[in-house]
N, C-alpha and C positions, 0 to 999 in steps of 0.2 A: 715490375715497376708500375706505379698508379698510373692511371691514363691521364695527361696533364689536363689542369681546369682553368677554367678562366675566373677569376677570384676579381670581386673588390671589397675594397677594403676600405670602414665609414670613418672618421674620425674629425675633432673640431679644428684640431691642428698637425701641420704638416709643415711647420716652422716655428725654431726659438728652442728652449730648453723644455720639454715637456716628457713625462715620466711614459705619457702614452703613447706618444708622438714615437718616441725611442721604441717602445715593445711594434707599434704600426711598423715603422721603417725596419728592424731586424728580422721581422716575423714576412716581411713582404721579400725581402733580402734571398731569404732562406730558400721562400718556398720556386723565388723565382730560378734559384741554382737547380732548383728540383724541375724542372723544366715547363712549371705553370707560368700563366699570363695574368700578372697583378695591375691592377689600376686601385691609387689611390685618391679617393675623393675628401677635401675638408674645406673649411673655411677659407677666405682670405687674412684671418687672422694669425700674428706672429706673438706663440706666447713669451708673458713676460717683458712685451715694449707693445708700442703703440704704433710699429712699423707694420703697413701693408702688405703682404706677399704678393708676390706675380702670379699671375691667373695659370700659369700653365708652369712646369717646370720637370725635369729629371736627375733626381737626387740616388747617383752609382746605379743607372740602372732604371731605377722604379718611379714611372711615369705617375706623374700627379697633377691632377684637377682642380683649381680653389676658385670658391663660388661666394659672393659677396655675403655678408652676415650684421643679426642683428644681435646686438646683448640682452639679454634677459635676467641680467642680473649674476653677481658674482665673476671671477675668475673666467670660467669655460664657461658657462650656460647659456646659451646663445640660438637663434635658430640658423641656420644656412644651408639646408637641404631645398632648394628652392625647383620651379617647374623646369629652369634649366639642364639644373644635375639630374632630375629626373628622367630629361627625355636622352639625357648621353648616357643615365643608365641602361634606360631600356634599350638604344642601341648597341651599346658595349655583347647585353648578353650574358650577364655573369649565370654560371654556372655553383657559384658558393659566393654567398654575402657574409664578410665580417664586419658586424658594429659593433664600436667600442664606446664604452661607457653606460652602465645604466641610468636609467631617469631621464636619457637626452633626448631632445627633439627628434634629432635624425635616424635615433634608434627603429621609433614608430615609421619614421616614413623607409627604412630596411624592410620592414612587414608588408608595406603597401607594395614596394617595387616587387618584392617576392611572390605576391599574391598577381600581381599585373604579369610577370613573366611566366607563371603558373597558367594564367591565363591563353597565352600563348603556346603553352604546350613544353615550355622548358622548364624541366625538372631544376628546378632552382635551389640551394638549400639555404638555411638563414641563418647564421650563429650570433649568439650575445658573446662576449669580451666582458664582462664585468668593472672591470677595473679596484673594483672592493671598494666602492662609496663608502659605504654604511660607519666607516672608521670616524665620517665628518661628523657627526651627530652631537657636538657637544659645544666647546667657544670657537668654531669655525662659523658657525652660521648663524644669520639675526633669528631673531625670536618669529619674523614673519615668515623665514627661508625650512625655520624647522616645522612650521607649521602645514608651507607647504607639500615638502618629504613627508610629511603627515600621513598628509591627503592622497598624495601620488599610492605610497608604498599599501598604502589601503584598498586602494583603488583602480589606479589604471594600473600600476605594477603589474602585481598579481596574474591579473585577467591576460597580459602581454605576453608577458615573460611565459605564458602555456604556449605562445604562438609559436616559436623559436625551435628550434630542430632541435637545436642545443643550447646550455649555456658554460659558457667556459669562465669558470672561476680560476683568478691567476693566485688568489691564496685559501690554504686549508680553513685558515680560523672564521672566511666567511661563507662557511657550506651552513652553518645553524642558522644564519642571519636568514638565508635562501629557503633554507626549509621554513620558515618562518611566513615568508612570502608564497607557502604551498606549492613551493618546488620539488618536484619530487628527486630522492635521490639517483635515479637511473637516467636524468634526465640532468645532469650534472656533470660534466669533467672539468679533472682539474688540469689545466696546463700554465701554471706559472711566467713571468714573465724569466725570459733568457738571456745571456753575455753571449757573445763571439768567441768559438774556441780560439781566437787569439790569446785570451788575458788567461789560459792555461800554456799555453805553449811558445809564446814570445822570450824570445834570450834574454835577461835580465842584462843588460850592458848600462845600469844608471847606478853610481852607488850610493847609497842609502843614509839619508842625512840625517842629525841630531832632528828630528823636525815631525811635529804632530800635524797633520793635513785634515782640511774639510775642502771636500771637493763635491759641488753640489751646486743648485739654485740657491743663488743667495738672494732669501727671501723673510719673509717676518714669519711663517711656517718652520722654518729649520731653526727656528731660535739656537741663529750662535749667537745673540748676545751672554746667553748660559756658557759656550765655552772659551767666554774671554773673560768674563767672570770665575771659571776655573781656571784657567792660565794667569789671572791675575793673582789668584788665590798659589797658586803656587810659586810664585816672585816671593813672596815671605820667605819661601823656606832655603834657606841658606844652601843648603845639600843640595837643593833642586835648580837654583842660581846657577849654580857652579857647572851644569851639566849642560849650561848653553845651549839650551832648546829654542827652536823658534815655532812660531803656530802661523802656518801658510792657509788662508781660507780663497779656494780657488772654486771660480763660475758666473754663469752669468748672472749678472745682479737687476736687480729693482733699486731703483740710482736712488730716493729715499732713502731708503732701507739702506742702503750701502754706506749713507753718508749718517747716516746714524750709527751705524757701527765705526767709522772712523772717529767721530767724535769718542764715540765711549771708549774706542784703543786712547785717543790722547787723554781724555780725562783721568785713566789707569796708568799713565808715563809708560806706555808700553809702544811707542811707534817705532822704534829699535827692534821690538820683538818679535810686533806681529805684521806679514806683509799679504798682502793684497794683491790676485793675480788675477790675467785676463782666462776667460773661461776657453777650454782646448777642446776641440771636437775630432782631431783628428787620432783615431784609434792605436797608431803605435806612439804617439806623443801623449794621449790619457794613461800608456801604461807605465809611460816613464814619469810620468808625474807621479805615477802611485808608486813606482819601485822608489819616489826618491825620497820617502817619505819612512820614519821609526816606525808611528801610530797614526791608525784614523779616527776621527770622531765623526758621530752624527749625532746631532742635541735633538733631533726635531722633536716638535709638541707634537707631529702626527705623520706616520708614516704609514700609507697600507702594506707594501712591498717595498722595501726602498732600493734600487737598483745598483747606487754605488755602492754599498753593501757588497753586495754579491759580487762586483767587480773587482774591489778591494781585497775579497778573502780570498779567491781564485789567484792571487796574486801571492799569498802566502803571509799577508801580512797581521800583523794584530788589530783589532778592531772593537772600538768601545760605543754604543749604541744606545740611546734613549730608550724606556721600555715603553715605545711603541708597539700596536700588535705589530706592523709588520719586522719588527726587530726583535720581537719575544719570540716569530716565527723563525726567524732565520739562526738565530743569537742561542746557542743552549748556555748560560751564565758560566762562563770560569770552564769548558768544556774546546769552545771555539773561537770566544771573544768574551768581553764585556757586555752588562747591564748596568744601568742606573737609572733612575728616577727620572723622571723629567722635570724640569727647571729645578735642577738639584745641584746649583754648582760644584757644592761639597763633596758631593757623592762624585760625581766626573773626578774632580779633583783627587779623592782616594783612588778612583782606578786608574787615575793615569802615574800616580807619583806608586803605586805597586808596578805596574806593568811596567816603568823605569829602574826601578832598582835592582840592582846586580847578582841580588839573594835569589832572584827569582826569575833568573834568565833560565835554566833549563825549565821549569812548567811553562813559561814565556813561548821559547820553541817547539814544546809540543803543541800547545795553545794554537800556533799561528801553520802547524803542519795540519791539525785537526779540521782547522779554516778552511781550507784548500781542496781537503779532501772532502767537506761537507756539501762543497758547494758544486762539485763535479754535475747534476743531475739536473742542474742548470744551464747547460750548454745548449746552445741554440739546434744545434747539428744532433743533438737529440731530442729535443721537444719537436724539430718539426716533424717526424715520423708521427710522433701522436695526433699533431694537426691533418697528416694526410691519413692514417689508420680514420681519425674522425668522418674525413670528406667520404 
């Protein structure tokens, strides 16, 4: 058995609906069943509202630190590694640093506290978390934001990302991006982000309704305005009518953005069809929302990894997916699930009115057993063996 370490773990957030927040918290989960000593350090910020977090807090377990923050623009980019978290880092002691996300503030100040406990004489190690930025590079960011990522990936990247022990790419498709930024391959692993072997092994006790599910951040990123405009597009068809489908899009929302999607269900006379649910965080209640569900959709413009994916398939169910990379990664077409275009509502709309009809229920069940079994290699309680073979 590895001799337990004392780990922290960097991130912006440690509250709200966050793709990173999720891999931080299962990954700290894991390793502390493994008999290590995790502290999480991030912001005070809660993603996805405007809500505060409490400075201190223990989320099942895994003790966490949030330290006041500035924005810098966008979503996450923000600084809040400040002189404070510094001097409880250097107390704490960590024996392994994980930061998460490239390009961030707090990434660089991982390198200083590394070099400061080095200094001390404690073998400290330092890992990057990638996240797979590199996906945003296109109508996610202003003309001044790509300018930036420019200049960074030019510049301080590069020269940083040599400092790191390691860097831990959570997907295949961004190992060229890396080598690009003179990463050398040996100097790369890949560990994906993981599910809870719950969503393989939980008794299915929900039964499974006429109903297409988006279960997700509901945000202007996942554009489901595309799969109401597929569900709208399928109220035409007379055969598809008659199959009394509804389309559940469940999670926490950006109230905006929420209210513009309800406008456009009434605009479609569709508020009979399509309903609206509060977002569920608790892990045997996420897997009955997903058993209770035909198909899942995710329209997004941009996915790097997308987690409810991998949730979904583990579950056994069918699953149609924008072709995002991180869906062209997960998704082998007509193999495991669905592809389609993105803002393609047509295309959505042919794969879901095939993946309904009755000609094509046995490929339907193999399809949705192929899912399940693809996605095994994603279980938490295996990936973190490669976290601690790494340490």
């Amino acid at each position: 058995m590895p001799t337990p370490k004392k780990i922290l773990e960097l991130t912006n957030f440690s509250a709200g609906a966050c793709g990173v927040w999720t891999r931080v918290f299962q990954e700290s989960k894991e390793l502390t069943k493994k008999g290590h000593k995790v502290i999480v350090f991030s912001s005070k910020a809660t993603k996805g509202s405007n809500q505060i977090a409490p400075e201190t807090d223990n989320f099942e377990g895994i003790e966490i630190m949030r330290f006041p923050f500035k924005k810098l623009g966008g979503e996450s980019f923000m600084k809040w590694f400040n002189k404070e978290a510094m001097q409880k880092a250097l107390e704490f002691q960590p024996d392994i640093i994980i930061a998460h996300v490239y390009r961030h503030p707090h990434t660089l100040k991982a390198l200083d506290l590394a070099k400061k406990l080095r200094k001390q004489n404690i073998n400290c190690k330092c890992f990057l978390v990638t996240h797979a930025p590199f996906v945003e590079d296109d109508s996610t960011r202003s003309f001044f934001a790509k300018i930036i990522v420019r200049i960074y990936d030019n510049s301080i990247g590069p020269k940083n990302l040599k400092k790191f022990d390691k860097i831990i790419a959570i997907t295949q498709w961004e190992l060229p991006y890396l080598e690009n930024l003179n990463v050398k391959k040996d100097r790369v692993v890949y560990i994906p982000n993981g599910i809870p072997k719950e969503f393989f092994s939980q008794k299915s006790k929900e039964k499974e309704q006429n109903k297409i599910l988006f279960f997700g951040r509901i945000s202007p990123i996942k554009d489901i305005e595309t799969l109401i405009e597929a569900f709208n597009l399928m109220q035409r068809n007379s055969i598809f009518r008659q199959k009394n489908i509804i389309l559940e899009i469940v999670g926490p929302a950006e109230q905006a953005y929420l209210e513009k999607l309800k406008t456009l269900v009434k605009q479609k006379n569709l508020t009979n069809k399509v309903v609206f649910g509060e977002p569920v965080y608790d892990l045997k209640q996420k897997i009955k929302k997903i058993d209770s569900a035909k198909i899942f959709v995710l329209s997004s413009k941009r996915d790097a990894m997308p987690q409810a994916l991998i949730e979904v398939m583990a579950r056994e169910k069918l699953v149609i997916s924008s072709l995002t990379q991180g869906g062209k990664e997960i998704i082998d077409n007509a193999r495991n699930g669905f592809l389609f275009n993105i803002q393609d509502p047509q295309g959505l709309t042919d794969e879901i009115e095939f993946a309904t009809n009755s000609k094509n229920s046995k490929l339907i069940n193999k399809i949705k057993h192929q899912a399940k079994k693809s996605v095994t290699k994603f279980r938490w309680d295996v990936l973190v063996k490669k976290l601690e073979n790494l340490f």
